[in-house]
C-alpha positions as CSV (number, residue, x, y, z in Angstrom):
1,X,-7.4,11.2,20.3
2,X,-8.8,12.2,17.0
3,X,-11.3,10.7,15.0
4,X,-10.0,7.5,13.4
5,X,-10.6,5.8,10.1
6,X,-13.5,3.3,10.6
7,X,-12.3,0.8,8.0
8,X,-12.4,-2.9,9.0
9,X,-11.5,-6.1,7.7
10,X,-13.8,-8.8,7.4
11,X,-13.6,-10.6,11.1
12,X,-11.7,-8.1,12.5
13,X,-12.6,-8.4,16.0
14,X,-11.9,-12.0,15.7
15,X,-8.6,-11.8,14.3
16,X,-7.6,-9.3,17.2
17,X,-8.8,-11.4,19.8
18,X,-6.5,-13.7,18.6
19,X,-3.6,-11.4,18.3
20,X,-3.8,-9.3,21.3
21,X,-3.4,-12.0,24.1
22,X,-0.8,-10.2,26.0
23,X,-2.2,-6.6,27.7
24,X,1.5,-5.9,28.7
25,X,3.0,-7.6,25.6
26,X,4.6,-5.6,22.7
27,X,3.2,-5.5,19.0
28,X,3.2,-4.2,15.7
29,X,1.1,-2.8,13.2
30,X,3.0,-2.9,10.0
31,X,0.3,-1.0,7.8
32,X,-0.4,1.8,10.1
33,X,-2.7,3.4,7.5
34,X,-5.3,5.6,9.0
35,X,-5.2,4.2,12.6
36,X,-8.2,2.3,12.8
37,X,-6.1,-1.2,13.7
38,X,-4.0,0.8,16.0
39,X,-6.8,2.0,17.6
40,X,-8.5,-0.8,18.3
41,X,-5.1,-2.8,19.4
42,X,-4.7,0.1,21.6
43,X,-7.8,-0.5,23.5
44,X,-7.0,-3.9,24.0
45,X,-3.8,-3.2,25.4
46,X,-3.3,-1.9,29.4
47,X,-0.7,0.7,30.8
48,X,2.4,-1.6,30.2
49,X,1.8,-3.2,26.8
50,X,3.2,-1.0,23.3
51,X,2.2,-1.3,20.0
52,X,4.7,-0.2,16.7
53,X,3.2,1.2,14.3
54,X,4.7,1.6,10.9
55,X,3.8,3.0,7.1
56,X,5.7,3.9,3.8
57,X,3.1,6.4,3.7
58,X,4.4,9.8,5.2
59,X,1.4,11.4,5.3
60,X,-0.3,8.6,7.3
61,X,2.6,8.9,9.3
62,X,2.0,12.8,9.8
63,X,-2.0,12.0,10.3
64,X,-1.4,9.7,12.9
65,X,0.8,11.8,15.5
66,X,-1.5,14.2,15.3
67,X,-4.7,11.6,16.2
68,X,-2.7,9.9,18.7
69,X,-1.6,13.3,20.5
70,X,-0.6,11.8,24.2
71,X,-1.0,8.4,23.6
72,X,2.7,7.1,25.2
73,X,2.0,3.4,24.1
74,X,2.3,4.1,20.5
75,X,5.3,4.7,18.8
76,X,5.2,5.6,15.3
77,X,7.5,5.2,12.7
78,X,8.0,6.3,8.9
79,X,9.4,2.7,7.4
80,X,8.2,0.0,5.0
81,X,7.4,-2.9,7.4
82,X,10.6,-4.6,5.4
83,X,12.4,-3.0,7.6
84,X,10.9,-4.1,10.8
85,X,14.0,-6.4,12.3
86,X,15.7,-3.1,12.2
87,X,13.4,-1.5,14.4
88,X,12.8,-4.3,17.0
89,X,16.1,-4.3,17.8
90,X,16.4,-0.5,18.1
91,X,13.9,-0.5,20.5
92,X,15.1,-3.2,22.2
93,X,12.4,-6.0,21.3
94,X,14.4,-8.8,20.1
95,X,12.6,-11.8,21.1
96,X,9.5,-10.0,23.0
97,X,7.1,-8.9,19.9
98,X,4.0,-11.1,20.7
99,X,2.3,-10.4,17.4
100,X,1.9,-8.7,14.3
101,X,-0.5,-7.3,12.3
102,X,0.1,-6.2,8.4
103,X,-3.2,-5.7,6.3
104,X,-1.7,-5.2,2.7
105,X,-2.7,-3.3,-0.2
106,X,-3.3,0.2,-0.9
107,X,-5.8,2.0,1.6
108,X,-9.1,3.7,0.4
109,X,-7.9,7.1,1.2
110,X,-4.8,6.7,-0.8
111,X,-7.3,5.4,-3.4
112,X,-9.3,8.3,-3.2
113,X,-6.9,10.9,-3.9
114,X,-6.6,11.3,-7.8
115,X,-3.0,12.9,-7.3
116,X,-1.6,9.8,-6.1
117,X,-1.6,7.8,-9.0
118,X,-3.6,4.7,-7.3
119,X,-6.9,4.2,-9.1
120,X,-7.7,4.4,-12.6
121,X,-11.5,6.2,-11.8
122,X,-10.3,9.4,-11.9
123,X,-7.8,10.7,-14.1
124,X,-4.1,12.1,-12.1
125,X,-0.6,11.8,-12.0
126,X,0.8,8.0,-12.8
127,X,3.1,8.2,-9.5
128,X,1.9,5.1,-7.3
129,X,4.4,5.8,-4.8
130,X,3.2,5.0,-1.0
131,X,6.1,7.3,-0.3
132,X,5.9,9.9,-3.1
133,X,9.4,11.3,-1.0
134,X,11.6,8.3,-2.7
135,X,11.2,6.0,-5.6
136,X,10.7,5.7,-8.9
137,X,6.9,7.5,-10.1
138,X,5.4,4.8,-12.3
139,X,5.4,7.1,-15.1
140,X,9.4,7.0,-14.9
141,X,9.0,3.5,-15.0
142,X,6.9,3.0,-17.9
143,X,8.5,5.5,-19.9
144,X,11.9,3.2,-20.2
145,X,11.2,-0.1,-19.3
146,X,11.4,-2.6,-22.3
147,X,8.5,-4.1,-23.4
148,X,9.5,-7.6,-21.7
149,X,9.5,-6.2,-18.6
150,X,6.6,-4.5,-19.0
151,X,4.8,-7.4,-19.7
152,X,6.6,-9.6,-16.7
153,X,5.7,-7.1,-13.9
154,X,1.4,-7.7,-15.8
155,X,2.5,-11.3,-15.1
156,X,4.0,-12.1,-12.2
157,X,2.1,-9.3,-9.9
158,X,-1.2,-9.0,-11.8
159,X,-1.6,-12.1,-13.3
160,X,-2.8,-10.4,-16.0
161,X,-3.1,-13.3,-19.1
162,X,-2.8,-10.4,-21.9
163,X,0.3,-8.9,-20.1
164,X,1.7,-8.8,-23.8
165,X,-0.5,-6.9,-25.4
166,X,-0.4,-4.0,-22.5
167,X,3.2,-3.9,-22.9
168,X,3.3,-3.8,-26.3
169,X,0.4,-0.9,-26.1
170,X,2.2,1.5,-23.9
171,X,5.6,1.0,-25.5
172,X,3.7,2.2,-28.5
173,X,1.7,4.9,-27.0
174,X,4.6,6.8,-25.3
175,X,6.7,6.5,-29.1
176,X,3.6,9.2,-29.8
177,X,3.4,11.1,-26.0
178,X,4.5,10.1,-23.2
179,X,2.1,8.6,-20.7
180,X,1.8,10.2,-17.5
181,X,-1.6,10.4,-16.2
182,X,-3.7,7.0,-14.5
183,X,-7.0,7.7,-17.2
184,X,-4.6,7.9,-20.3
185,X,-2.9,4.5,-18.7
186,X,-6.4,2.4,-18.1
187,X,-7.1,3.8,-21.9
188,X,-4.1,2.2,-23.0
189,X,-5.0,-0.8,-21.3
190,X,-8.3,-1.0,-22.2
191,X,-7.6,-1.1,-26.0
192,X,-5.3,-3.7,-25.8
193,X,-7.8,-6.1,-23.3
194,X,-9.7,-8.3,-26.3
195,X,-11.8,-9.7,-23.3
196,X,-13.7,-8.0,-21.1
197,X,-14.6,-9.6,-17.3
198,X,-17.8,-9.0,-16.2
199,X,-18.2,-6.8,-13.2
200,X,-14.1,-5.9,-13.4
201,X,-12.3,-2.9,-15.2
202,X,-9.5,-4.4,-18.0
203,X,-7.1,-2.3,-15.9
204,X,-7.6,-3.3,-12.5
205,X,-4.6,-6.3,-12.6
206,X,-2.2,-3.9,-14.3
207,X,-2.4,-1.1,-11.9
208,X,-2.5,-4.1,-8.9
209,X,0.7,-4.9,-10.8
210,X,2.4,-1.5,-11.2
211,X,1.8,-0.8,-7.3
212,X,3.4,-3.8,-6.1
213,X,6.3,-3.5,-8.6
214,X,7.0,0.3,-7.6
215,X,6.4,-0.2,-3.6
216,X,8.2,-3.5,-3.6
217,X,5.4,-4.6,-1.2
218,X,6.6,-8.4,-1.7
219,X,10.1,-8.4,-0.9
């Protein structure tokens, strides 16, 4: 096995305990990320238990079967964890999975990658895509939707209070180029923000909001 991505939750190792009561039992990581919760699953489970593990991301995908070269307990799988009945039952788990584990969000290596379109603190391609294979790039996205709906997705997945005011400032800033890069985005946003949070960037709900709304991570 490889060297796996040390990230951790806050209680963690409590949280597995809880979950991994079974050694021979059968679960599933739904956010396979890096592999450090796989990993650590794994060691909890003996010779008879299996563990699913599943991410949007196709290059976490690709990572993983090369860290877990020989490990026959795993078994990987390139899906969005919406798709997870699906899977059970192709493998035969229907009524057998003794837990789950889904840690949501965006991962800090995606994060750290300027070409993926995540973060707003360093300037790359608006795509947000976990799977940049499918999907609509957020540029796309912004380049069409009507204001309203600009402003709705701020809303409902950012709770962002001047969700209005963004909209309004992209629809108006791709009328003079279009936008298509995450520093001319948090720019954007960052004129239109009258208030400032202490401590937070004025962009950091509205590209929380864009993700979820591109990824569909809530339905």
């Amino acid at each position: 096995m490889g060297t796996i991505d040390a990230h951790q939750p806050v209680l963690f190792a409590e949280a597995l305990a809880a979950l991994v009561v079974q050694p021979a039992g059968c679960y599933v990581d739904g956010t396979f990320g890096r592999g450090g919760h796989s990993a650590a699953i794994l060691e909890r489970l003996g010779p008879a238990g299996r563990l699913l593990a599943l991410d949007k991301d196709p290059e976490a995908i690709s990572q993983g079967a090369d860290l877990f070269v020989g490990e026959s307990r795993l078994i990987l799988r390139h899906s969005a964890f919406s798709r997870l009945q699906e899977l059970i039952e192709a493998l035969g788990w229907r009524g057998k999975v003794d837990g789950i584990l889904l840690d949501l969000g965006v991962s800090s290596p995606q994060l750290d990658q300027p070409g993926r379109g995540f973060s707003f603190l360093a300037d790359g391609p608006l795509d947000m895509r976990m799977d940049n294979s499918r999907g609509t790039p957020a540029s796309t996205w912004l380049a069409s939707a009507e204001a309203a709906e600009i402003a709705d997705v701020l809303r409902r997945f950012g709770e962002e209070r001047f969700a209005k005011r963004i909209a309004a400032g992209v629809v108006a800033a791709r009328e003079v180029a279009p936008v298509t890069t995450t520093g001319r985005l948090a720019e954007i946003i960052a004129a239109a923000v009258p208030v400032r949070e202490k401590h937070k960037h004025p962009a950091t709900r509205s590209f929380q909001a864009i993700r979820i709304f591109i990824n569909e991570e809530l339905q």
